[in-house]
C-alpha positions as CSV (number, residue, x, y, z in Angstrom):
1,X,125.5,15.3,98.9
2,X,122.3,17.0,97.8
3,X,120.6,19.1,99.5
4,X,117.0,18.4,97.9
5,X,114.2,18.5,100.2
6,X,112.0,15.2,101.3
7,X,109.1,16.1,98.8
8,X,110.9,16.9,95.9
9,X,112.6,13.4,96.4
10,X,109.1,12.2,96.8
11,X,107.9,13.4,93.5
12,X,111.1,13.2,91.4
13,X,111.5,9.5,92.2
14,X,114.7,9.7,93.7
15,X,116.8,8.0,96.2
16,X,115.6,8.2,100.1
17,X,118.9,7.9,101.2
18,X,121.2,10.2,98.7
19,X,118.3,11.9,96.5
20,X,120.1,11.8,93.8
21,X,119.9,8.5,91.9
22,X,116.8,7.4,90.4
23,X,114.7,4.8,92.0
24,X,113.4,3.4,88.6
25,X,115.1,2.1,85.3
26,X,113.2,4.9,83.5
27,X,112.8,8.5,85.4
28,X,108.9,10.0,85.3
29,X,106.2,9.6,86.8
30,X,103.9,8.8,83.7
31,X,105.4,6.0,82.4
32,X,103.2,3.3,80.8
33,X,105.9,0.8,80.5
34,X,107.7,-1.0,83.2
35,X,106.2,1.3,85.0
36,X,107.7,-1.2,88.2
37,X,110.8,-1.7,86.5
38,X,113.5,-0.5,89.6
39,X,117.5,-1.2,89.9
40,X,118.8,-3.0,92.6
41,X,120.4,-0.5,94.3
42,X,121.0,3.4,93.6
43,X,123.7,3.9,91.1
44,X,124.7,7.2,93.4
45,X,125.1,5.8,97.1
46,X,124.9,1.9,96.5
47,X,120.9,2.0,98.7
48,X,119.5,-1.5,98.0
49,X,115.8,-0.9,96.7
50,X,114.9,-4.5,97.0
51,X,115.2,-4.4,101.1
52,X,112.8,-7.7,101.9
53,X,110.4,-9.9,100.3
54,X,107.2,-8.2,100.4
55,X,108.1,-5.1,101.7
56,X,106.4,-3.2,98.3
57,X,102.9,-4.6,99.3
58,X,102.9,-1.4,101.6
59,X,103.3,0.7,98.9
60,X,99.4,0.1,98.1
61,X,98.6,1.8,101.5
62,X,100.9,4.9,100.2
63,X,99.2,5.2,96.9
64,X,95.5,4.7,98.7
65,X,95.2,8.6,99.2
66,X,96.2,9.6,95.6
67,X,93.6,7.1,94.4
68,X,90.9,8.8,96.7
69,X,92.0,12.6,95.8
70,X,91.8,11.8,91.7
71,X,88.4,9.9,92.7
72,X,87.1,12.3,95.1
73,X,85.8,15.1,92.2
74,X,83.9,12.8,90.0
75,X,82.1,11.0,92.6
76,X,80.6,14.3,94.4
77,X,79.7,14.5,90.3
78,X,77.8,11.5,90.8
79,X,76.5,12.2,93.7
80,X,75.1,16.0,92.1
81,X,74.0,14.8,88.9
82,X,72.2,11.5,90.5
83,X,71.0,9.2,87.7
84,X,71.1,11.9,84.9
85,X,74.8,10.9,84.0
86,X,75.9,8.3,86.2
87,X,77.6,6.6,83.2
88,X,79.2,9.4,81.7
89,X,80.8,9.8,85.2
90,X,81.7,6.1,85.6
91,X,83.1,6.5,82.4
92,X,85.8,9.7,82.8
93,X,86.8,7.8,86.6
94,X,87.8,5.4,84.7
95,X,89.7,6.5,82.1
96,X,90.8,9.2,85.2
97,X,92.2,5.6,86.6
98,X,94.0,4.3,83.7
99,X,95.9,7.8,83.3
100,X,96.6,8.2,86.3
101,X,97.8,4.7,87.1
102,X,102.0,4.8,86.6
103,X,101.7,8.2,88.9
104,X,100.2,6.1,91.4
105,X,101.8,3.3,91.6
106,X,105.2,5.0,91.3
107,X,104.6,7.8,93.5
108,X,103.3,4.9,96.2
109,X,106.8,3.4,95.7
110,X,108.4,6.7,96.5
111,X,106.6,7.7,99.6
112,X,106.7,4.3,101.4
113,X,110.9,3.6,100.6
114,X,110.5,7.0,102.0
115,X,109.2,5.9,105.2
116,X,111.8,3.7,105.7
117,X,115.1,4.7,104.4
118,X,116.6,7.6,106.1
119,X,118.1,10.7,104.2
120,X,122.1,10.6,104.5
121,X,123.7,13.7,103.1
C-alpha cells in the first residue's frame, strides 16, 4: 500500500481508503468538464464512492472555506477602494469564481470522503 500522506490524498484526488486510485473519471483539479463525473468504486482497493444518497450535499460545507479564502482578497479590495471600483472588483470575484469552480467543487469532494473513509494501508 501507499504510504502518501492525508493531504496529498486531499489534493491529488485520490482514494481515502488506499490513496492510490483516483476518485474521479478524469484526474485534476481544473477540470471544466464532468467536473462531478466519479467511478463507482476505486479501481485499486474496490472503496465504493457512492456510499448513500445524499451523502455529497456535505461536500458544500467542505468547499465553504476555499470559497471564502479565494473571496477574502477582493473583498478587503472593495472594502479599500469603496465606490471608486466597486465593479471592476465585482467583476475579477467573479471571473475568480468561475476559475476556480472545478477546484472547489472537487477538492470539497475530496476533503469530506476524507472525513469519512478511513486510510487502510
Amino acid at each position: 500500500m501507499s504510504s502518501t500522506s492525508l493531504y496529498r490524498s486531499i489534493f491529488s484526488l485520490k482514494c481515502p481508503r488506499c490513496r492510490q486510485g483516483e476518485l474521479f473519471n478524469k484526474p485534476g483539479l481544473f477540470r471544466f468538464k464532468d467536473v462531478l463525473e466519479m467511478p463507482e468504486k476505486c479501481t485499486h482497493c474496490d472503496q465504493t464512492f457512492r456510499i448513500e444518497p445524499g451523502f455529497w450535499i456535505g461536500a458544500l460545507w467542505a468547499s465553504y472555506p476555499i470559497i471564502i479564502l479565494i473571496e477574502i482578497p477582493f473583498l478587503l479590495t472593495a472594502i479599500y477602494w469603496q465606490n471608486d471600483h466597486v465593479w471592476i472588483v465585482f467583476v475579477g470575484m467573479l471571473l475568480a469564481f468561475i476559475l476556480f469552480f472545478p477546484l472547489m467543487l472537487r477538492l470539497g469532494r475530496s476533503i469530506w470522503i476524507h472525513l469519512f473513509i478511513p486510510f487502510k494501508g
